[in-house]
PDB file of N, CA, C and O in Angstrom:
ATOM      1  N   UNK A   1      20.228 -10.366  -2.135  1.00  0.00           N
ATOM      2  CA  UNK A   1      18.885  -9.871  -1.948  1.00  0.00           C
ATOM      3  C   UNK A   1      18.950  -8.405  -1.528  1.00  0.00           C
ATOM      4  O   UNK A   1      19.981  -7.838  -1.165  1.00  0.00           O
ATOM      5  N   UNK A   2      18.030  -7.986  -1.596  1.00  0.00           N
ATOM      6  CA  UNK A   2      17.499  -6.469  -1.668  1.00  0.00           C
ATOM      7  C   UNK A   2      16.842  -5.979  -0.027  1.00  0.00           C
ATOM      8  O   UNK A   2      16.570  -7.033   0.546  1.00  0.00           O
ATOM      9  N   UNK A   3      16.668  -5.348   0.453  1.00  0.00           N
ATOM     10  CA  UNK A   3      15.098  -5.003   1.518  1.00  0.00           C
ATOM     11  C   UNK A   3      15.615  -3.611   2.070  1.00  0.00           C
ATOM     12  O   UNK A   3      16.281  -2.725   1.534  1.00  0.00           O
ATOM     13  N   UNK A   4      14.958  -3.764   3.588  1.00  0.00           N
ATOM     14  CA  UNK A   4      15.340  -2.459   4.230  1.00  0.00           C
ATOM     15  C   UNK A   4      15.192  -2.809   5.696  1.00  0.00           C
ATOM     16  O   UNK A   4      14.256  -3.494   6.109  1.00  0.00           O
ATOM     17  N   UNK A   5      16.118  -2.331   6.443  1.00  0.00           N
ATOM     18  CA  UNK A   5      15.862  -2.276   7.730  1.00  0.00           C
ATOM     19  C   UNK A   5      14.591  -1.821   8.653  1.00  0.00           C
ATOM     20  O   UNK A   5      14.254  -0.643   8.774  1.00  0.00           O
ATOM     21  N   UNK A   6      14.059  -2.711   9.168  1.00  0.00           N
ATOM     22  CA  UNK A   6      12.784  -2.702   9.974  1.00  0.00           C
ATOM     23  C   UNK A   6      12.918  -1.973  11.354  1.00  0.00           C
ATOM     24  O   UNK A   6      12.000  -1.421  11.960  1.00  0.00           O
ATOM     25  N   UNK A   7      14.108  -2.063  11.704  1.00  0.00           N
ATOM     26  CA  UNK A   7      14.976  -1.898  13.150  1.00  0.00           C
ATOM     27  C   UNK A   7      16.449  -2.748  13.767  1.00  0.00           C
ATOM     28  O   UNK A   7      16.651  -3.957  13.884  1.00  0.00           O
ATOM     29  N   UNK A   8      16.893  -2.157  13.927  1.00  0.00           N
ATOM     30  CA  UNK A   8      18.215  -2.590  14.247  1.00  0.00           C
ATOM     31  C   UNK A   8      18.732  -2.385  16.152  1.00  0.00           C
ATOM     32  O   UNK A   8      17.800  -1.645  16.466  1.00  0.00           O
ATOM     33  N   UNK A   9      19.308  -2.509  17.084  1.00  0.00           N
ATOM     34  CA  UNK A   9      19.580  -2.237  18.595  1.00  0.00           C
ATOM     35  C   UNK A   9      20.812  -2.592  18.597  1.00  0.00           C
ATOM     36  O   UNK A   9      21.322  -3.712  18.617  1.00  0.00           O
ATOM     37  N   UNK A  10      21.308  -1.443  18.571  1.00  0.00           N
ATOM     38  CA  UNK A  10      22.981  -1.223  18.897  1.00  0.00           C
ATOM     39  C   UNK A  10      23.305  -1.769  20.051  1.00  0.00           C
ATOM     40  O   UNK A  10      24.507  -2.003  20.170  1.00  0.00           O
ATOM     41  N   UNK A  11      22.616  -2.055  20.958  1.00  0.00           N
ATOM     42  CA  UNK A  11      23.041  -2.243  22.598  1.00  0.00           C
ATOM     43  C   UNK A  11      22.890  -4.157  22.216  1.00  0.00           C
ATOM     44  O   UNK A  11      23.865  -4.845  21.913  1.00  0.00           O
ATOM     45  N   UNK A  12      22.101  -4.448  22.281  1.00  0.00           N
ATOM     46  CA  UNK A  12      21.601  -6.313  21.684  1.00  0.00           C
ATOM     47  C   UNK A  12      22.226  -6.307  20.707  1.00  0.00           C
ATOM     48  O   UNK A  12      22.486  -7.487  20.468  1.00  0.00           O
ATOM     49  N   UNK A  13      22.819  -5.422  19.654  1.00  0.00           N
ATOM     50  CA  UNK A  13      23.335  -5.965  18.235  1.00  0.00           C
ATOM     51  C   UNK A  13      22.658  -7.347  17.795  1.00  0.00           C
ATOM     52  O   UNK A  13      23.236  -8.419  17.614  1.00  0.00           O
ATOM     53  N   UNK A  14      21.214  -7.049  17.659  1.00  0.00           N
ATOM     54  CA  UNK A  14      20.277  -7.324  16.462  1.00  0.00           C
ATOM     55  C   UNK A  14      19.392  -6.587  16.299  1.00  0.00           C
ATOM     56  O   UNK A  14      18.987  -5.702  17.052  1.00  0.00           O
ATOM     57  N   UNK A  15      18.817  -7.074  14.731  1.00  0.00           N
ATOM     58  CA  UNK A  15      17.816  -6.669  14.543  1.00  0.00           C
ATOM     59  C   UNK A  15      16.699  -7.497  13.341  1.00  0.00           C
ATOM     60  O   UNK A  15      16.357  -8.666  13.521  1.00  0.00           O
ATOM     61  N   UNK A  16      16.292  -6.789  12.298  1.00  0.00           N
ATOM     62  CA  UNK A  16      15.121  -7.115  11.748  1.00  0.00           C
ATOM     63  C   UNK A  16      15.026  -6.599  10.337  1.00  0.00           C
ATOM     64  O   UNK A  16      14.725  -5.418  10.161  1.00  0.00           O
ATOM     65  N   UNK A  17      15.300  -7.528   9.154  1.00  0.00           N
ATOM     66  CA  UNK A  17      15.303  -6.706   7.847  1.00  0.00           C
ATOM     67  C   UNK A  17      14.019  -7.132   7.074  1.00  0.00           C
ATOM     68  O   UNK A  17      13.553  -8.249   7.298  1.00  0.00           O
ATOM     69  N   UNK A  18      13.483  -6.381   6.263  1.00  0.00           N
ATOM     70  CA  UNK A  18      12.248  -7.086   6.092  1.00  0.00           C
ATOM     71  C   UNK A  18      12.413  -6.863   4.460  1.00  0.00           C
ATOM     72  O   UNK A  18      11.819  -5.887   4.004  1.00  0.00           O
ATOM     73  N   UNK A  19      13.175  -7.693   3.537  1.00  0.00           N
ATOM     74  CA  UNK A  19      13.445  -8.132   2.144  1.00  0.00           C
ATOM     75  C   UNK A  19      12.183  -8.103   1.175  1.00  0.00           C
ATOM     76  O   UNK A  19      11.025  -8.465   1.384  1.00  0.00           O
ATOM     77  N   UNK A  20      12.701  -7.629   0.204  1.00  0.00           N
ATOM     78  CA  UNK A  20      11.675  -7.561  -1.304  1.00  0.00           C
ATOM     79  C   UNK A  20      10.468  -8.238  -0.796  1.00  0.00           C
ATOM     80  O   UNK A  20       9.438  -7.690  -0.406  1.00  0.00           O
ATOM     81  N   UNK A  21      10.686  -9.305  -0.843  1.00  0.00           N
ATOM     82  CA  UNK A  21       9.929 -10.651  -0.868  1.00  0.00           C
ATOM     83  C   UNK A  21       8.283 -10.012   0.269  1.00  0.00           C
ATOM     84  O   UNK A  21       7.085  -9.893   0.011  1.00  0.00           O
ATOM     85  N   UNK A  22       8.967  -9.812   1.263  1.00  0.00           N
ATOM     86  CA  UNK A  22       7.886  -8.814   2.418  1.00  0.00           C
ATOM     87  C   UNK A  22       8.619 -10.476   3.306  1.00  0.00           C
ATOM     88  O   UNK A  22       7.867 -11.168   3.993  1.00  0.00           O
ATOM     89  N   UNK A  23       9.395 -10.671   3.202  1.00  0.00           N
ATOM     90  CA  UNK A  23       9.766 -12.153   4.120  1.00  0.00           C
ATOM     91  C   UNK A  23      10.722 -11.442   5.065  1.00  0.00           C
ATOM     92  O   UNK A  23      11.521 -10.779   4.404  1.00  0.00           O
ATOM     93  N   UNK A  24      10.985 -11.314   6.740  1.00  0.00           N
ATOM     94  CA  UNK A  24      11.670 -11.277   7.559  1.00  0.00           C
ATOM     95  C   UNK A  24      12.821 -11.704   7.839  1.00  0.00           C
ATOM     96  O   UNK A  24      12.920 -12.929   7.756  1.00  0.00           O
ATOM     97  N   UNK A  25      14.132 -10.916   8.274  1.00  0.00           N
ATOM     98  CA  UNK A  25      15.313 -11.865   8.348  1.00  0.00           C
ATOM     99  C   UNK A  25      15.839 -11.374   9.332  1.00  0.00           C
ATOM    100  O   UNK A  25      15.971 -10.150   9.359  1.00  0.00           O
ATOM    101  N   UNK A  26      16.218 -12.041  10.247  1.00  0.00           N
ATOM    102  CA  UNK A  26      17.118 -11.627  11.728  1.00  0.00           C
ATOM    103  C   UNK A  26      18.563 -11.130  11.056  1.00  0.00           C
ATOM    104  O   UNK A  26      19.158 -11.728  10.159  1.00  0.00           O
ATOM    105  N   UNK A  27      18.953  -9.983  11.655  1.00  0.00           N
ATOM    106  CA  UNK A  27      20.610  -9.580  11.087  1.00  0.00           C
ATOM    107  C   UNK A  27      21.081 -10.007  12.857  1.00  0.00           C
ATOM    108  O   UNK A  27      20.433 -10.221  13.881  1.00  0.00           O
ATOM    109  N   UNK A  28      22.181  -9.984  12.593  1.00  0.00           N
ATOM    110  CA  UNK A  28      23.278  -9.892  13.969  1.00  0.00           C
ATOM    111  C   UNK A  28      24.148  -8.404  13.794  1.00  0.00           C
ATOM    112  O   UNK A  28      24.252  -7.893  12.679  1.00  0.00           O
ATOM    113  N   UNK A  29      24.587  -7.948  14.674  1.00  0.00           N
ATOM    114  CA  UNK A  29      26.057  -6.872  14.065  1.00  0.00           C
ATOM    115  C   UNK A  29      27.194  -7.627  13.803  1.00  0.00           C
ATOM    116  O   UNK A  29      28.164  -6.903  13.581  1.00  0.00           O
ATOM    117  N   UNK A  30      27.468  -9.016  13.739  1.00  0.00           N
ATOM    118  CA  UNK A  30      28.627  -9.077  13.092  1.00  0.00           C
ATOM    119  C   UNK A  30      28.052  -9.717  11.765  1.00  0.00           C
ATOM    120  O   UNK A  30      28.913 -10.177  11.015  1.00  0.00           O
ATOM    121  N   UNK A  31      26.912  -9.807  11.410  1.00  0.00           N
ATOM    122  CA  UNK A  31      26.379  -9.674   9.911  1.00  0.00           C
ATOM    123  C   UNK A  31      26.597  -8.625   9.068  1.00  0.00           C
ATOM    124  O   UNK A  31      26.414  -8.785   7.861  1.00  0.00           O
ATOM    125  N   UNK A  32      27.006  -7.436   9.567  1.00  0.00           N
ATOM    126  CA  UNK A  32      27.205  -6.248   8.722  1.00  0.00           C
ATOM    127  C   UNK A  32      28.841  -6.343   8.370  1.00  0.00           C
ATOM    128  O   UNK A  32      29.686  -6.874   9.091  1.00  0.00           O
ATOM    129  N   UNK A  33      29.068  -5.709   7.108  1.00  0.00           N
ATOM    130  CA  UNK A  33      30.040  -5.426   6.605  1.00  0.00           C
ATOM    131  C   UNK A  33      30.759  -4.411   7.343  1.00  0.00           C
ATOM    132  O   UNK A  33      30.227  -3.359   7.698  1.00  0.00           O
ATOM    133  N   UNK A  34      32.242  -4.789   7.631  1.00  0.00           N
ATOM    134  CA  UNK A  34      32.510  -3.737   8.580  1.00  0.00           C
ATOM    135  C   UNK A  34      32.199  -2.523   7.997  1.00  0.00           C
ATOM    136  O   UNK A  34      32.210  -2.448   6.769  1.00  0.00           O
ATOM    137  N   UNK A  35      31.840  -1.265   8.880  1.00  0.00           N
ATOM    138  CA  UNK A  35      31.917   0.150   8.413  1.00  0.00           C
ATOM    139  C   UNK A  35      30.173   0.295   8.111  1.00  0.00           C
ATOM    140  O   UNK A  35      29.694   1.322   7.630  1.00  0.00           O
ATOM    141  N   UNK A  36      29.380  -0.863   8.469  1.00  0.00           N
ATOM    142  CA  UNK A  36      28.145  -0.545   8.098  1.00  0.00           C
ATOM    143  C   UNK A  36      27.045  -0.858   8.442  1.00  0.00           C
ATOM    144  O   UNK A  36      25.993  -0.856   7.804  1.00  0.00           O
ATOM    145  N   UNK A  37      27.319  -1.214   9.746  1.00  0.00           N
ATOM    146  CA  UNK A  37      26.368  -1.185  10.926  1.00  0.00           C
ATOM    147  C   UNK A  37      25.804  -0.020  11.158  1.00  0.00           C
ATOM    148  O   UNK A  37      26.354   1.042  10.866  1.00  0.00           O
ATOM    149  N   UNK A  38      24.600  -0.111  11.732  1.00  0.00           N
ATOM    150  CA  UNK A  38      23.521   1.378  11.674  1.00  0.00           C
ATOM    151  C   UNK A  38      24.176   1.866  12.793  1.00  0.00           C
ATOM    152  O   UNK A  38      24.892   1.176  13.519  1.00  0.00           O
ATOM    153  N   UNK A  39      23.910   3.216  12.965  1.00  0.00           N
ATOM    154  CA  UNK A  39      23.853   3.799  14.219  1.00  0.00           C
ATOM    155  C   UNK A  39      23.170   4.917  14.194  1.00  0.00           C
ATOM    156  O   UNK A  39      23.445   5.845  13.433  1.00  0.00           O
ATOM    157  N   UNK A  40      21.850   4.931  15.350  1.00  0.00           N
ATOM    158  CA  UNK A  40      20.806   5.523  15.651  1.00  0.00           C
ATOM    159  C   UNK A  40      19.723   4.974  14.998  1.00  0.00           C
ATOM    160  O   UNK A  40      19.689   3.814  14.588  1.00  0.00           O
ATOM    161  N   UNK A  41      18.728   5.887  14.880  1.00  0.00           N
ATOM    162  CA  UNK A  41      17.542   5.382  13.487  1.00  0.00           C
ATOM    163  C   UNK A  41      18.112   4.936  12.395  1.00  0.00           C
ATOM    164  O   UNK A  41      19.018   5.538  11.817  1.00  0.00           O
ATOM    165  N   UNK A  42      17.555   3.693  11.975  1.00  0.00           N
ATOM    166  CA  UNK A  42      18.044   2.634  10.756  1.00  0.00           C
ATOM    167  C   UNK A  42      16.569   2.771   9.951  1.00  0.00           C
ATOM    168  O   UNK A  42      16.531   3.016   8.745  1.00  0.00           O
ATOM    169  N   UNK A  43      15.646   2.627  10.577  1.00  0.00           N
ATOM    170  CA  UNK A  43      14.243   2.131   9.744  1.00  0.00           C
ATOM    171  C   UNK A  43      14.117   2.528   8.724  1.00  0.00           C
ATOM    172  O   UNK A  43      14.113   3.740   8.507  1.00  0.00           O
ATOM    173  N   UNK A  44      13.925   1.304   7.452  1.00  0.00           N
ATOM    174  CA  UNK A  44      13.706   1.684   5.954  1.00  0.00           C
ATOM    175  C   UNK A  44      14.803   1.865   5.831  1.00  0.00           C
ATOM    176  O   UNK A  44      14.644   2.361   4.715  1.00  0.00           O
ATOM    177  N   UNK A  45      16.308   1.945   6.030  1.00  0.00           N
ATOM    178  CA  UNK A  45      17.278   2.292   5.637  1.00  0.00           C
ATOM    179  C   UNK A  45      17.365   0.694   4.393  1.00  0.00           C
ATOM    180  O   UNK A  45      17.092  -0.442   4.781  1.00  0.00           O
ATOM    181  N   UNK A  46      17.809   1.041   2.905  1.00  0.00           N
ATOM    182  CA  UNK A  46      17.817   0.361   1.926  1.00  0.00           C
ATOM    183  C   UNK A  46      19.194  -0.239   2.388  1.00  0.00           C
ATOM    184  O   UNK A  46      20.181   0.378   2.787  1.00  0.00           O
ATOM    185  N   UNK A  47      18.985  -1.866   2.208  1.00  0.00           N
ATOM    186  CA  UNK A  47      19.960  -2.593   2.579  1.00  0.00           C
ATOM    187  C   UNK A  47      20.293  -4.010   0.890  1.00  0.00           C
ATOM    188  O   UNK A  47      19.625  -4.297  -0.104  1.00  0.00           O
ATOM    189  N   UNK A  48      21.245  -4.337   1.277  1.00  0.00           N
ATOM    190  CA  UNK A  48      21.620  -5.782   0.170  1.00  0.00           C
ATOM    191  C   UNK A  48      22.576  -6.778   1.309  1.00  0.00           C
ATOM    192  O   UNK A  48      23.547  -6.572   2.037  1.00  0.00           O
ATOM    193  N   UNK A  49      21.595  -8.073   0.957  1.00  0.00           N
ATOM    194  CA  UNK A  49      22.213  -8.769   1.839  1.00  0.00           C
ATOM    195  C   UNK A  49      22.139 -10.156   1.145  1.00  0.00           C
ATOM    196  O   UNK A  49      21.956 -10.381  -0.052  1.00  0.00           O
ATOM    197  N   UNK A  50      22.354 -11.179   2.331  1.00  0.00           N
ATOM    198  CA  UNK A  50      22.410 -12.777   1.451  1.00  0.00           C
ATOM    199  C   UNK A  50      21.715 -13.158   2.599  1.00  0.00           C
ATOM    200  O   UNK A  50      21.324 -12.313   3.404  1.00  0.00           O
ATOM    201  N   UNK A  51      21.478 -14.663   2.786  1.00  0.00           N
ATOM    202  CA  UNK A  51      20.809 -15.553   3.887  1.00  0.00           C
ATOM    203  C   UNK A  51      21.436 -16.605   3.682  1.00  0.00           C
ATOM    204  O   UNK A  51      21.746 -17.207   2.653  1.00  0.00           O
ATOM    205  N   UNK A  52      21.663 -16.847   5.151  1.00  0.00           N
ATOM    206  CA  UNK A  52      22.455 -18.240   5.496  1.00  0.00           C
ATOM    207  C   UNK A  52      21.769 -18.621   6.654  1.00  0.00           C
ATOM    208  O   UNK A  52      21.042 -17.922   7.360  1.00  0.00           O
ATOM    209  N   UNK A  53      22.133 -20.040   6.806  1.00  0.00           N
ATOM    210  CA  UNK A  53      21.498 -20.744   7.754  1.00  0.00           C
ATOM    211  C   UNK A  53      22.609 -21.026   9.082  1.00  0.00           C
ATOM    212  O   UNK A  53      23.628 -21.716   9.063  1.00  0.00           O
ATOM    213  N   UNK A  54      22.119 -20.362  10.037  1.00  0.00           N
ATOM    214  CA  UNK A  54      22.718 -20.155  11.122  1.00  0.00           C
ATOM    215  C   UNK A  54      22.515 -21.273  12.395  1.00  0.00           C
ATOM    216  O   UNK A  54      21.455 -20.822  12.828  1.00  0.00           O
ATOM    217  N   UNK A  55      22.745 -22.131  13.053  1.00  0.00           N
ATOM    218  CA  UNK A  55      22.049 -23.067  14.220  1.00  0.00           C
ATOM    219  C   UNK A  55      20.479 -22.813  13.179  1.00  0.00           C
ATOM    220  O   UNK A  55      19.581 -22.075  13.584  1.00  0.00           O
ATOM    221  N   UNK A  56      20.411 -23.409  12.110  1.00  0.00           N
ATOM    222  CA  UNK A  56      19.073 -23.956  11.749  1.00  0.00           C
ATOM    223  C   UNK A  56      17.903 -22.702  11.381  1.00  0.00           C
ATOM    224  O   UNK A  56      16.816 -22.814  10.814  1.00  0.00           O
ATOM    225  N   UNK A  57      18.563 -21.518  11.922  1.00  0.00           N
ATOM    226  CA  UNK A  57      17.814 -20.108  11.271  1.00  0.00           C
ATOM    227  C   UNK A  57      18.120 -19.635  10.581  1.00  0.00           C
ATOM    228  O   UNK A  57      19.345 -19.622  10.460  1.00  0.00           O
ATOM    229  N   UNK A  58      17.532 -19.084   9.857  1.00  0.00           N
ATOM    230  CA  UNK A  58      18.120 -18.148   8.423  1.00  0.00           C
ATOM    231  C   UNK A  58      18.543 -16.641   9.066  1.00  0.00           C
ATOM    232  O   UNK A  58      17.931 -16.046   9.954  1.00  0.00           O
ATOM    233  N   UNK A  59      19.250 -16.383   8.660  1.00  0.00           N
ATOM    234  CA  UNK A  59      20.105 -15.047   9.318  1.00  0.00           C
ATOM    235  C   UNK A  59      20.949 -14.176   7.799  1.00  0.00           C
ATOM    236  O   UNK A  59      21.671 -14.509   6.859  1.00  0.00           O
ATOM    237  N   UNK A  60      20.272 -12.869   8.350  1.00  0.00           N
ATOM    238  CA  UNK A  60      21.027 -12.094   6.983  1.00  0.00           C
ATOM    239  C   UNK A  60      22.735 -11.732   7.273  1.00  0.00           C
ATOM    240  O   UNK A  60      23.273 -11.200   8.245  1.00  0.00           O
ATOM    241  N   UNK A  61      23.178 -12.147   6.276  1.00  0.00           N
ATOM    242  CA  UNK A  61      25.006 -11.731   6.407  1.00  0.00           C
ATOM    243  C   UNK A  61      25.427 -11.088   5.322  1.00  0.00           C
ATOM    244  O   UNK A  61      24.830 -11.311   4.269  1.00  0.00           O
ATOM    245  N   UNK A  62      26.164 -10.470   5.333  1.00  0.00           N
ATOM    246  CA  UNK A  62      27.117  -9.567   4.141  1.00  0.00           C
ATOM    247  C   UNK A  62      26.233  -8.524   3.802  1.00  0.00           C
ATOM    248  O   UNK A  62      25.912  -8.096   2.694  1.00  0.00           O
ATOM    249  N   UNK A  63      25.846  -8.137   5.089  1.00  0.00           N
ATOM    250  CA  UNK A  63      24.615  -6.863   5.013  1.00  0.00           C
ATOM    251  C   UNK A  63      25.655  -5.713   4.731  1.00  0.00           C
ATOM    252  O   UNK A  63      26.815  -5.676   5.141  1.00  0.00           O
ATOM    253  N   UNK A  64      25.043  -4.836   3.993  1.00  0.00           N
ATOM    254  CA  UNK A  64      25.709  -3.098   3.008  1.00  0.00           C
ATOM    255  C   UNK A  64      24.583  -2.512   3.127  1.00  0.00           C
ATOM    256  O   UNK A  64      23.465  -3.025   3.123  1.00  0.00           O
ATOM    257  N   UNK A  65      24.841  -1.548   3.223  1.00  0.00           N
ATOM    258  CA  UNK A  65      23.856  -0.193   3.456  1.00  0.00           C
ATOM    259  C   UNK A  65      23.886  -0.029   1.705  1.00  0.00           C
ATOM    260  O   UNK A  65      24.937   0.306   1.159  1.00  0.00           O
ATOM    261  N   UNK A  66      22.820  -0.257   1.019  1.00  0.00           N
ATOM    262  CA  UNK A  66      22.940   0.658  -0.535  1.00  0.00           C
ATOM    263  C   UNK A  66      22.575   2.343  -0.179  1.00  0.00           C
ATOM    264  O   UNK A  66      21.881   2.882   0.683  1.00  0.00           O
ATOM    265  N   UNK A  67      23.201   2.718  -1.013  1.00  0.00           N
ATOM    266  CA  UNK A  67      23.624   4.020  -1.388  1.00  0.00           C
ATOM    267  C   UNK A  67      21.927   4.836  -2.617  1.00  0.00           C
ATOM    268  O   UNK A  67      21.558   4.527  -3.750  1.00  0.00           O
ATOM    269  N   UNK A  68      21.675   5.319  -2.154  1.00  0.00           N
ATOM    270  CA  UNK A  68      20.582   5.628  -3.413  1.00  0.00           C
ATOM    271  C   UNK A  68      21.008   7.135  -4.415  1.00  0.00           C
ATOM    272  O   UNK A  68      21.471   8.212  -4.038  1.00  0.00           O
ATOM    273  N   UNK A  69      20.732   6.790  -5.409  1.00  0.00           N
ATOM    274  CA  UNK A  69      21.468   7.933  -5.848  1.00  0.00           C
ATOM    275  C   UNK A  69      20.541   9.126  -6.016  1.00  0.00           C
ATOM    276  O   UNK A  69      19.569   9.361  -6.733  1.00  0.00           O
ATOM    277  N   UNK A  70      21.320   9.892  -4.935  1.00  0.00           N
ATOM    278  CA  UNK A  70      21.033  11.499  -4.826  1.00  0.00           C
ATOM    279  C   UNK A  70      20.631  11.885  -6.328  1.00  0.00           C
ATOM    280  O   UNK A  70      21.388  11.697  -7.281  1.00  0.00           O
ATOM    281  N   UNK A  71      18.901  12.647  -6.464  1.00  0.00           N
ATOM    282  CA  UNK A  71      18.803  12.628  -7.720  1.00  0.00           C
ATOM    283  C   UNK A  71      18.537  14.602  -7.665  1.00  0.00           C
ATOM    284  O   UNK A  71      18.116  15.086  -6.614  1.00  0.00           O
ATOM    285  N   UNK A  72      18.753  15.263  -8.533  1.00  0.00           N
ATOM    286  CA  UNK A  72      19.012  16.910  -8.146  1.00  0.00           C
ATOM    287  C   UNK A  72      17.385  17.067  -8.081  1.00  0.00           C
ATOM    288  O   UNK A  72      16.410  16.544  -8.621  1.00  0.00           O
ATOM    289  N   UNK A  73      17.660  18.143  -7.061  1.00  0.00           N
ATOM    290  CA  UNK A  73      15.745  18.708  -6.756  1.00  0.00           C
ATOM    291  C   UNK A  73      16.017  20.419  -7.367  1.00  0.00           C
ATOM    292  O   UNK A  73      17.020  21.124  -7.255  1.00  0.00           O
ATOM    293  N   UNK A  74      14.690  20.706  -8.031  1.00  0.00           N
ATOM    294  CA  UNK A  74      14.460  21.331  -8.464  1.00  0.00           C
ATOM    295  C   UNK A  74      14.270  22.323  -7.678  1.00  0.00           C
ATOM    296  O   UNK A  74      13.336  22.255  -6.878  1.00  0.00           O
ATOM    297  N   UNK A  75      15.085  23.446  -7.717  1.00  0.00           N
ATOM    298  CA  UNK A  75      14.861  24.966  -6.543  1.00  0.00           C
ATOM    299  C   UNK A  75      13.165  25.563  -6.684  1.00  0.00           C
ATOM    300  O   UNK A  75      12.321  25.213  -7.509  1.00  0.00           O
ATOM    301  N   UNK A  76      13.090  26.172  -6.010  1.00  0.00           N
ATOM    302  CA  UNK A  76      11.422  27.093  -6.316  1.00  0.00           C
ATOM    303  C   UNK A  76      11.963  28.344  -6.632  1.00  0.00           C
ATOM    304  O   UNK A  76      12.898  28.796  -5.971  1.00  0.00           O
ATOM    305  N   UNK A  77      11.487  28.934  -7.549  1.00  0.00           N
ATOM    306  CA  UNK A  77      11.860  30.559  -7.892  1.00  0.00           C
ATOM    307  C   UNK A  77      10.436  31.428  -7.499  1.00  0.00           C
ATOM    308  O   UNK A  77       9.256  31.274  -7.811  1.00  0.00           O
ATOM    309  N   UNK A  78      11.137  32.380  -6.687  1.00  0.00           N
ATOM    310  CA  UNK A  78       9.985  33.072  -6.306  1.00  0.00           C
ATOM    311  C   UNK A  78       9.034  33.609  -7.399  1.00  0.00           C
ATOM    312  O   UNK A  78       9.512  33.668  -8.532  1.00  0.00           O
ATOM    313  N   UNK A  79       7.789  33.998  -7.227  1.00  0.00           N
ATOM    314  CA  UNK A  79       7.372  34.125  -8.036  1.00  0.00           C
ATOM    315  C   UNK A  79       7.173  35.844  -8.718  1.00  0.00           C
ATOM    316  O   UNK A  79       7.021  36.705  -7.851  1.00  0.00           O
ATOM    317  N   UNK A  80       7.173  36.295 -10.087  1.00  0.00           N
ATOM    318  CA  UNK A  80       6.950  37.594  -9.620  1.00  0.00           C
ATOM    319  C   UNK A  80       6.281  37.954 -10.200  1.00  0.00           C
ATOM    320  O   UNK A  80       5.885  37.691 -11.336  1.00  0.00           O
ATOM    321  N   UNK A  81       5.914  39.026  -9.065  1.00  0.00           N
ATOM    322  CA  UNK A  81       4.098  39.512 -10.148  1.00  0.00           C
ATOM    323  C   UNK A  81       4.243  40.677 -10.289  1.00  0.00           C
ATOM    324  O   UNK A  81       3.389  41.339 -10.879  1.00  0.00           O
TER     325      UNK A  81
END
């Protein structure tokens, strides 16, 4: 599955992904793939994950940060008159 981080707390290591669907999923930090746990502001950060059922909750695991691809921006040229 697809979504984006809603919020994440480095100190609690959880947080809150809120998937395509607009459906909610609790992450843990040892749900993240090593090397890809947030740190600082996460929100909206584009994520891919799975859901498993944890003690009877659904919990996101094999969470990855997707990558979006840098698309080139167009410079402004001054103008001349």
């Amino acid at each position: 599955m697809r979504g984006e981080l809603l919020w994440f707390n480095e100190q609690r290591q959880d947080g809150v992904i809120v998937a395509e669907d607009g459906t909610h999923v609790v992450v843990l930090g040892s749900g993240f793939v090593p090397g890809h746990a947030p740190v600082g502001r996460c929100a909206g950060t584009p994520v891919a994950f799975t859901v498993a059922d944890e003690d009877g909750e659904p919990r996101a695991v094999g969470v990855a940060v997707v990558e979006l691809a840098q698309g080139g921006r167009a410079r402004r040229r001054p103008s001349r008159s």
